[in-house]
N, C-alpha and C positions, 0 to 999 in steps of 0.2 A: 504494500500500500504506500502511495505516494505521501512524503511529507507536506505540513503546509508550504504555500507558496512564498516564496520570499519577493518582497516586492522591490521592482526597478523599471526606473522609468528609461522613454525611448531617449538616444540621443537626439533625435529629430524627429519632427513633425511627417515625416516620411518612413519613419519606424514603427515595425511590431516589435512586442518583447514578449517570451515567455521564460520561465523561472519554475525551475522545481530542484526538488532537492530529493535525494530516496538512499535507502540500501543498498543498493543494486551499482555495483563499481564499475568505473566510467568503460574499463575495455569490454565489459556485455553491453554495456548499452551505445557504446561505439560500435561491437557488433552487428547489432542491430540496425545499424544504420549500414553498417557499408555488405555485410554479405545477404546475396539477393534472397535466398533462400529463407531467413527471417525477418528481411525485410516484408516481405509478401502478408507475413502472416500478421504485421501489427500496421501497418503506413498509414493508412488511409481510419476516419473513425467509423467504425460499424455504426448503421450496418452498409455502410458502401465497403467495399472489398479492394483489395491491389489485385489483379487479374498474374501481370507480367513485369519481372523486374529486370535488367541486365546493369552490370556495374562493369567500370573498368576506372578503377581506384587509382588514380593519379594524377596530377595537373594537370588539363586537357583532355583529359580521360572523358568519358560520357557516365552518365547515369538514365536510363530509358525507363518511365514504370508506364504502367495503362492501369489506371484507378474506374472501378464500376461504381454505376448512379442503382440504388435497389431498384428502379423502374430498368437496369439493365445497359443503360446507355455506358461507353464507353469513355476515356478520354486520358488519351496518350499524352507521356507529358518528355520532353528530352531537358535536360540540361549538362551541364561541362563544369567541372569540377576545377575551382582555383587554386586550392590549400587543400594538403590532407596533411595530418599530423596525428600519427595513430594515437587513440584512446585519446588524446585532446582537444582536436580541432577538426572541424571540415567545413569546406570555404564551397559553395557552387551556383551554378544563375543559370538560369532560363535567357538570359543577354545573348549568348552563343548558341550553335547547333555543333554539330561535332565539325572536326576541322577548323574550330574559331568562325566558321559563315557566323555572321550577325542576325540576329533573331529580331526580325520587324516586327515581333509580337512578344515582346517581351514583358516580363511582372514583376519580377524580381529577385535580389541576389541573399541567399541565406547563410546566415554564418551562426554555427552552431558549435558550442564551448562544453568541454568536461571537466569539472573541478573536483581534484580530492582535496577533499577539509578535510583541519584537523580531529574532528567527528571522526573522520573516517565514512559519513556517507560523501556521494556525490552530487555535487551543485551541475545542473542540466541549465546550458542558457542558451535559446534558441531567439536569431535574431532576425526580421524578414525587413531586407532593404528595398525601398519601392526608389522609382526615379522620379518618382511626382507625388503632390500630399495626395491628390485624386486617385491615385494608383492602391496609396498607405490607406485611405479612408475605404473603397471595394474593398479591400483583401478585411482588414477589419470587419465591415458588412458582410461578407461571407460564412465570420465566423471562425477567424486565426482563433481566437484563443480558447474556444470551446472546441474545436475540431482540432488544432496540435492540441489542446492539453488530455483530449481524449484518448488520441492518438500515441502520447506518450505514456498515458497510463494503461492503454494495450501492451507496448514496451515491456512497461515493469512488472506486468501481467508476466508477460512470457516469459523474461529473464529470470523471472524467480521459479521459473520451475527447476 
């Protein structure tokens, strides 16, 4: 079960932030992020599903998932990977397609942090950069922080098995 939320604000009006903190030490739950195979099972918040994930863990590298709507619809997502830094950091955006092509429909770039405190649990900071407040304010409207904090508490679901 997830600790409460520790609060922080965005650095800008073009920022999501989400904050958690849990038992669960940062290289499972960096697992969970970069191998496809448990990626699948927690990404997306039920009950939409992650259908298909492909990873290729590097700068430049791609990340492919296809996320289901319960009504069934599809919706393929690519992005390129800036920063990997195992069990600490991973940097990636929708800005790119693979090969660096420029992405005319892009949303934004996320950077996602694992902190071991002196706890000994792990501090989760997930951070979604938009290029416009209009861009930061939809993604908000969507539902970032009920839908990642659901999403991460699928995570710690799994990890703790």
């Amino acid at each position: 079960m997830p600790l409460p939320t520790p609060i922080e604000s965005p650095l800008s009006e073009r920022e999501l932030v989400l904050v958690r903190e849990t038992d669960i030490p940062a290289a499972k739950l960096y697992a969970g992020w970069t191998q496809p195979d448990l990626l699948v099972k927690w990404f997306t918040p039920a009950p939409w599903t992650t259908t298909a994930c492909e990873i290729d863990l590097r700068p430049g590298g791609t990340c492919k998932t296809t996320m289901r709507s319960p009504e069934g619809q599809e919706f393929p997502n690519v992005g390129v990977y800036l920063e990997v830094v195992p069990n600490e950091k991973l940097v990636f955006t929708d800005a790119y397609l693979p090969g660096w092509e420029p992405n005319p429909n892009h949303f934004f770039t996320a950077v996602l942090t694992w902190e071991t405190l002196p706890s000994g649990k792990t501090r989760y900071t997930a951070r979604a950069l938009h290029w416009t407040k209009e861009a930061c304010e939809k993604h908000a409207s969507m539902g970032f922080a009920e839908g990642w904090g659901k999403a991460f508490d699928q995570l710690v679901e799994l990890m703790s098995k």
